[in-house]
N, C-alpha and C positions, 0 to 999 in steps of 0.2 A: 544419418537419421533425418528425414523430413522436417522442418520446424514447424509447431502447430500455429494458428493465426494467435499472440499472445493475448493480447489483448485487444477490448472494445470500445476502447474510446474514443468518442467524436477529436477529431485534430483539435487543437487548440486555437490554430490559424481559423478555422472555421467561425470560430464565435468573434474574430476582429469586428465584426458588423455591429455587435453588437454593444460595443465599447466605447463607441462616439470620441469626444472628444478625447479621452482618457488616451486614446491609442497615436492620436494625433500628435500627442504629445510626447508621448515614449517613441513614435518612429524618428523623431527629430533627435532626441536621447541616443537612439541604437546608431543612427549615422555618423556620431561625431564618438562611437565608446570606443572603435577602437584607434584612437589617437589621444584621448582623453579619458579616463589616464593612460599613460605611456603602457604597452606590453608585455614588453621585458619578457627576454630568454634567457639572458645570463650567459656564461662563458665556463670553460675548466677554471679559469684563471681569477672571475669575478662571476660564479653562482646565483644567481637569486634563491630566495628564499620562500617558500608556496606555505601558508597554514591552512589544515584542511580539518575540518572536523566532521567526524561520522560516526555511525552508531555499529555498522556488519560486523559482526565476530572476524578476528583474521588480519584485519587492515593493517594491524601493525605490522605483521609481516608485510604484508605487500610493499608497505611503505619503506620498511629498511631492503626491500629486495629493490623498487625502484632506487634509492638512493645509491646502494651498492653499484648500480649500472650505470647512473647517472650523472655526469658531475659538472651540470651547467645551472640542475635546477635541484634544489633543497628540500625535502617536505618536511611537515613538521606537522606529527599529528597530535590531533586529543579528539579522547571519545567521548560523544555526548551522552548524555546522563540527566536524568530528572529533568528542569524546565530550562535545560540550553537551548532548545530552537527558538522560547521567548528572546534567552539573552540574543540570540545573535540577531535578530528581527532590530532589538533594541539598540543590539552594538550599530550596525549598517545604518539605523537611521539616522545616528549620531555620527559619521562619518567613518567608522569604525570597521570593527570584527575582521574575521575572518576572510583567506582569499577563494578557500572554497568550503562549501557544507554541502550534505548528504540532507534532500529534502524530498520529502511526499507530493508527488505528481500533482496529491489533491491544491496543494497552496501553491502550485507554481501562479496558478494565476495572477494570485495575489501579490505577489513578487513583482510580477511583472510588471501589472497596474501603480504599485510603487514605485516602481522604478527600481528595483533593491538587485536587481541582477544582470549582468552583460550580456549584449551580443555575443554569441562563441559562433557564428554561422563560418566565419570565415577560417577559422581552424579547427571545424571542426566535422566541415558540411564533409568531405571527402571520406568519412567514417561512414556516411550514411547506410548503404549498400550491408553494413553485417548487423544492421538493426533489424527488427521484424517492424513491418510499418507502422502497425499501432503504436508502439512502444518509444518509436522515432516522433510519431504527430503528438503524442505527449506531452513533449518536448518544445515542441514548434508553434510559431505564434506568428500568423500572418506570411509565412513564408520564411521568417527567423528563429536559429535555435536558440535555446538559453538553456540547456544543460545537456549533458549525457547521460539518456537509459542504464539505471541502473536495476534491472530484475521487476519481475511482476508477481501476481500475487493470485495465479489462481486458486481457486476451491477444493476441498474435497475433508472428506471425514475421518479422523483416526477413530480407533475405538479397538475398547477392551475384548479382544476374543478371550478371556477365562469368564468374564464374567457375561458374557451373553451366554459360553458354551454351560457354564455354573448354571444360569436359570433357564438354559431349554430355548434360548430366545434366536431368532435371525438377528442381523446388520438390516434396517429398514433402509426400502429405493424411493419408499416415495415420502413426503411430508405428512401424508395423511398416514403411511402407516408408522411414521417415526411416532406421533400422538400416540398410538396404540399402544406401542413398545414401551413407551416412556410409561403409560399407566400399568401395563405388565410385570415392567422392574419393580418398580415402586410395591407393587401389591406382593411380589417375590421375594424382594427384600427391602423393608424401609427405608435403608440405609443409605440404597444406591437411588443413586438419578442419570437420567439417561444425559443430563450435559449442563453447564452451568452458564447463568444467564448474568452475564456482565454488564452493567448499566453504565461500564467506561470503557468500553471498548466498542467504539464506531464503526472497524473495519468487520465485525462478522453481522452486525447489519446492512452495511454498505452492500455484501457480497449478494446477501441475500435478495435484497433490491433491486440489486442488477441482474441476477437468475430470474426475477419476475417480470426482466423488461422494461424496468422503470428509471426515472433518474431522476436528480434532483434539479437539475437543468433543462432547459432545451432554449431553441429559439426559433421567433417566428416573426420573420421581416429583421428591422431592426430593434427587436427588443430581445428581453429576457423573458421565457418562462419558469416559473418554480412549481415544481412539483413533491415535493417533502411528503405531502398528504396525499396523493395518487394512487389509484388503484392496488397497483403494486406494491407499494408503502404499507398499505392500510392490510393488506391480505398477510405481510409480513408479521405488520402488529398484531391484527386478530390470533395469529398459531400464537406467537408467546405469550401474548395474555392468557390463553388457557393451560398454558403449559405451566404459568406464574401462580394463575387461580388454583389449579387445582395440586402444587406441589409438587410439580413434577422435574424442578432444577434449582438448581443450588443459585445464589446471587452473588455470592463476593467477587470482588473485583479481583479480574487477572493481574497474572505478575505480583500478586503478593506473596509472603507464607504463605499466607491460608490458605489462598486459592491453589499452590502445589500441595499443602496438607493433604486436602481434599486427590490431589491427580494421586497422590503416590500412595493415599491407602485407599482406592480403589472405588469411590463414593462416587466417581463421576464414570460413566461410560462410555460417552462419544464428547468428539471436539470438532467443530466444522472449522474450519477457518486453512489459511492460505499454506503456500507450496513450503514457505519456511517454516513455519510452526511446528513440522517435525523436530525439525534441530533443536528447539526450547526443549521439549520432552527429551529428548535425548539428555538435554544439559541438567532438566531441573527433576528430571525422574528415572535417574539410571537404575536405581532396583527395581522397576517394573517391564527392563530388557527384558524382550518373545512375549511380551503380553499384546501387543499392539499390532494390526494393521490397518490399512489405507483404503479404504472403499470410495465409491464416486459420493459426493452429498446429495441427499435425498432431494429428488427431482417435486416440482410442483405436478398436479394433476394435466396430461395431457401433452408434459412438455419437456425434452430432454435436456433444459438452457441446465447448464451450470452457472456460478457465478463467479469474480473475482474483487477482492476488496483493495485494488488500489498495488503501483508501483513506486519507485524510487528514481533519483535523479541527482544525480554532481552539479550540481550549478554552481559558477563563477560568481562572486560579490560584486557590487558596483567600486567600493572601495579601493579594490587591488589596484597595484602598482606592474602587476607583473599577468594579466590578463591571459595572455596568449602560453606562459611556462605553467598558467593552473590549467588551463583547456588543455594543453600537451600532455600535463598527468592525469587530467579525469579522462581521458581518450584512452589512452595506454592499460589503468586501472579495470575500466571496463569493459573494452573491447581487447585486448590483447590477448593472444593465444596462449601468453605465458601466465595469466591470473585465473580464466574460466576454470578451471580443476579448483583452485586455493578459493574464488568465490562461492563457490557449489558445494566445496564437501566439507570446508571450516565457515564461510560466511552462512550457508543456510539457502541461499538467493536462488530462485528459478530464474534464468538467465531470460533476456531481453535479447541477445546476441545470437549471431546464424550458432559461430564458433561454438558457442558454450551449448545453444543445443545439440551440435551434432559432439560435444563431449563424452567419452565415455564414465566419466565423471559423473553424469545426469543419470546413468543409468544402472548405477552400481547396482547392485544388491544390498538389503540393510541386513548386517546379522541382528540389531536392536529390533526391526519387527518383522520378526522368524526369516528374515533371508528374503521378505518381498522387495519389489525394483519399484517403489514406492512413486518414484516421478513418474512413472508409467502414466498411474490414475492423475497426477496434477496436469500433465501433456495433454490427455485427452479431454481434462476440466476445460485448458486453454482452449480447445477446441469448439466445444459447445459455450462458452459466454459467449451471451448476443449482442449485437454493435447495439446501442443503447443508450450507454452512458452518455453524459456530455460533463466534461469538467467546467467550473462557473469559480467566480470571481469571490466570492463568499462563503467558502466550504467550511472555514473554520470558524465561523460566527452563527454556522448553521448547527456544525456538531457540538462546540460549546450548551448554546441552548436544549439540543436534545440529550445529550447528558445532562443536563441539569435536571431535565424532564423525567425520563429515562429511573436516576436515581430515586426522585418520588412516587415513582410509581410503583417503585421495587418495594419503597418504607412503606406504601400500603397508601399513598395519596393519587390520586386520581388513573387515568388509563394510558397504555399506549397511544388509544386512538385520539386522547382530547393533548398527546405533548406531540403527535403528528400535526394535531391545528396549530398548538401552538407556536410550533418551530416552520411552519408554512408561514404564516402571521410577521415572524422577528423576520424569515428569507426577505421577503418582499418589505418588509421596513427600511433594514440594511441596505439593500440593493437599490432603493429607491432616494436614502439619504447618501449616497455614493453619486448621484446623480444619473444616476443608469435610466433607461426605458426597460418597464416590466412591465406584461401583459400577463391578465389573468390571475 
């Protein structure tokens, strides 16, 4: 099978320009990590021992499958849960944590600008070649890696085929005709809403932002620009505020009860959000098996960009003792030909790897919605996101604030459009008490 280009993000090597000192200091860091601390691969006879924590459905298995093959290096997992990536931010600064963790592409940066993660370039660069480039410059910082691609996350829309075929309705292609639908259901049946607007869930605005071309970064010369409040930004806020104003989606926060209450007696209609999100519904609403398929997400006027809300990544700790035996297992985990099946059909993960797209694994059939080849429509999502994005140093002090914002605006206090100023406002504070150069 062809791999589709996966993702859209500017390299991360790209933005070193804009790092000044900060990077000056980390390259002098990267040169001496891998001698400090020692590497360690262990032996049959004296093992090391790797801890790795991550969140993908499955990993236990893989982890007693590598162990079973392995007997120079150890793993030792636990899955994270509730606010473990604070503890492990916490553990690592204190000299501490984990030898590897399972994080969001979005906060590599910030890892890096701390110093909280190793060099893996030299055990790791020779993998390169089964990564899709995006998904690899993710990764990569000035010409050095610091973790391995794990899966990306593009777009596309499930939805209720009983209940559009129940009120007479289509699957909406564009944004403007999704508005329409949404006031159609509602006038058809109260009850139903066309999708539910989560004021804590960053990644299905994120997508949307990026379908509209926009990011929250860019750069020009040697600085930072923020763009939170951007054209694109703002066209995103405008649709949901009228979708808010006039009733037309539910608000509780995902991954709660409630919010599966709501998927699994049928009150929500569509779900935009990324290539894994089927598996949740799989998991969290099995009596609604042959209700569901997978359509592309409703395009902006004029434009076929899809979007994606962001991938994953194995990064090595600064702490370890055994460097090179955790880069050996996050290499193996996610690139090897013996995990892509076990990642894709129990993890969830649209693959970042040649292997795992040309999987037939990727392409099964789902008998849960009617028998469609659901990665079909996420492949072709990859396809259409436009190079756009730029991952930035502050992602997490950016989305804090907009959920903060986000949430008031759902309780009925002020707009989308005045927590886009506002979270433009905290971008450029933060960035600028960092010491960074920001323009604009």
């Amino acid at each position: 099978m062809k791999s589709p280009r996966a993702s859209s993000r500017v390299p991360l090597r790209w933005t070193a320009i804009a790092l000044a000192p900060a990077l000056a200091a980390l390259a002098l860091a990267a040169c001496s990590s891998s001698s400090d601390p020692a590497p360690g691969t262990g032996t049959a006879d004296e093992p090391v021992t790797v801890d790795f924590w991550g969140w993908v459905p499955g990993l236990e298995d893989l982890v007693a499958q590598w162990n079973e093959q392995n007997d120079h290096i150890h793993v030792e997992f636990h899955r994270m849960t509730g606010d473990d990536g604070q503890k492990v931010e916490a553990a690592v600064d204190a000299g501490k944590g984990p030898d590897l963790v399972q994080l969001s592409t979005h906060d590599l940066p910030d890892y890096v600008i701390s110093e909280r993660v190793v060099d893996i370039t030299e055990y790791v660069s020779k993998h390169e070649d089964n990564y899709t480039p995006a998904s690899w410059a993710a990764v990569s910082f000035d010409g050095q890696v610091y973790g391995v691609p794990q899966g990306i996350g593009p777009a596309a829309t499930m939805y209720r085929t009983d209940i559009f075929e129940d009120l007479g309705l289509e699957m909406p292609e564009t944004w403007d005709e999704y508005l329409e639908t949404a006031r159609a259901l509602k006038a058809a049946d109260p009850e139903v809403r066309i999708a539910n607007l989560s004021p804590s869930e960053i990644g299905q605005w994120a997508q949307e932002i990026q379908q509209a071309e926009s990011s929250w970064y860019g750069i020009d010369g040697d600085a930072w620009t923020v763009g939170v409040n951007d054209a694109g930004s703002r066209l995103v806020a405008e649709r949901w505020q009228t979708l808010l104003d006039e009733d037309l989606v539910t608000t509780e926060q995902m991954w709660t009860p409630e919010y599966w209450a709501l998927v699994n007696s049928g009150r929500i209609a569509t779900i935009t959000y990324a290539a894994w999100f089927p598996t949740s519904i799989v998991e969290n609403a099995a009596d609604t098996a042959g209700k569901w398929r997978v359509a592309p997400m409703p395009k902006n006027a004029g434009s076929e960009n899809s979007g994606d809300s962001g991938g994953a990544a194995v990064v090595v700790l600064k702490n370890t003792e055994n460097a090179a035996a955790a880069a050996e297992f996050a290499a193996w985990l996610n690139g090897s030909d013996d995990t892509q099946d076990a990642l894709i059909t129990v993890g969830g993960l649209f693959p970042s790897t040649l292997n795992g797209l040309a999987s037939d694994a990727l392409t099964a059939p789902s008998d849960f919605f009617g028998g469609q080849v659901v990665n079909e429509v996420f492949i072709e999502s990859a396809k259409q996101t436009p190079a756009t994005w730029v991952e930035g140093p502050n992602y997490g002090a950016i989305q804090t604030v907009l959920l903060d914002e986000f949430a008031k605006v759902v309780g009925g206090e002020g707009t989308f459009l005045q927590a886009l100023d506002t979270a433009q406002q905290a971008a450029v504070a933060d960035l600028e008490s960092r010491g960074l150069s920001v323009k604009g």
